[in-house]
C-alpha positions as CSV (number, residue, x, y, z in Angstrom):
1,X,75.1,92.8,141.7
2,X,75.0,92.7,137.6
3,X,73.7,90.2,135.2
4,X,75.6,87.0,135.0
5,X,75.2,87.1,131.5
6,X,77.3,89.7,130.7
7,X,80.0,89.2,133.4
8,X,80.4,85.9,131.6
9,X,80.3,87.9,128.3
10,X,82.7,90.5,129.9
11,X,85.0,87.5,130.9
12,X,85.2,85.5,127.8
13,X,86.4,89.2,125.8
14,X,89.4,89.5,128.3
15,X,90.5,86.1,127.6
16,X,90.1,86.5,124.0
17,X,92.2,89.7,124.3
18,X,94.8,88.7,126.1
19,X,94.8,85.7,123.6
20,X,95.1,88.2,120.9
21,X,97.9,90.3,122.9
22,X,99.9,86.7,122.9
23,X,99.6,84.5,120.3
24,X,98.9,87.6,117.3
25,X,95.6,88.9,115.6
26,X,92.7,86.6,114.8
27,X,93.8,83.4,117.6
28,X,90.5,83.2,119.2
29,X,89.2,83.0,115.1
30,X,88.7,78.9,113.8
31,X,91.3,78.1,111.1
32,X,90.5,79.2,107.9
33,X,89.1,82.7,108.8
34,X,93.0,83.0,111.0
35,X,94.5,82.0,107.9
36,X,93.1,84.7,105.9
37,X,93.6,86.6,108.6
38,X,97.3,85.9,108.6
39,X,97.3,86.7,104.5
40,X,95.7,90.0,104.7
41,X,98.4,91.0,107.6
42,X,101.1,89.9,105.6
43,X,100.1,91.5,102.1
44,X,100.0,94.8,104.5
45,X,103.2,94.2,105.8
46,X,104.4,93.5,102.5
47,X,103.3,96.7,100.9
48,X,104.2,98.5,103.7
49,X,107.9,97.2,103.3
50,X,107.9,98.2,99.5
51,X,106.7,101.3,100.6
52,X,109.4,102.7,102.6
53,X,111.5,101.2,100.9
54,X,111.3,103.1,97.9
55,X,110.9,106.2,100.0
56,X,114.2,105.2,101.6
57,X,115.4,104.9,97.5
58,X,113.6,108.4,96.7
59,X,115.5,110.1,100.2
60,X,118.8,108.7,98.7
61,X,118.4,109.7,95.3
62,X,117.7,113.4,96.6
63,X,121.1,113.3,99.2
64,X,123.1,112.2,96.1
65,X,121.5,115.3,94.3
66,X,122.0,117.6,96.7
67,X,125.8,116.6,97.3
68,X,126.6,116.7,93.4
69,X,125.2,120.4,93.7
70,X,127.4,120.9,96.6
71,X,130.3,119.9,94.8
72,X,129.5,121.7,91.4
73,X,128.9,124.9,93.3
74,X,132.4,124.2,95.3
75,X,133.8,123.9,92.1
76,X,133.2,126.9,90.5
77,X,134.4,130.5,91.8
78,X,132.1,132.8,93.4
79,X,130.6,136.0,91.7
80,X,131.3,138.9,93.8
81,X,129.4,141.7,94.3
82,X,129.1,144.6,92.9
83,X,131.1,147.6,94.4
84,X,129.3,150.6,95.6
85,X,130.1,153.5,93.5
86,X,130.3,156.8,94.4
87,X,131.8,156.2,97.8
């Protein structure tokens, strides 16, 4: 049959989850813990922006790199090889 106790206890963690899955992280918290919360998520999402962001920069800076090489090598004329002697 089960303990009442915990199908209530059971119950109450699906709502709070599905809560959760709706309204965001931390709604079934009162105010002020939600609000911090909120302010840790954000500082995370924040640094996490900055982040790949200056990966994004660091990825650019090595495709201009590489290009210039390109074009330096294209520029120059190629160094042959050696003959074979005695042939």
């Amino acid at each position: 049959m089960g303990n009442p106790a915990m199908v209530k206890r059971k119950a109450t963690e699906k709502r709070r989850k599905r809560f959760e899955d709706r309204l965001g992280p931390g709604a079934y918290l009162p105010k002020a813990e939600r609000e911090k919360v909120n302010a840790a998520l954000e500082k995370a999402d924040a640094e996490e922006k900055a982040r790949l962001a200056e990966r994004a920069k660091k990825a650019a800076a090595n495709q201009a790199a590489k290009k210039a090489k390109r074009m330096a090598a294209k520029g120059q004329p190629k160094e042959k090889a050696p003959a074979a002697e005695g042939k």
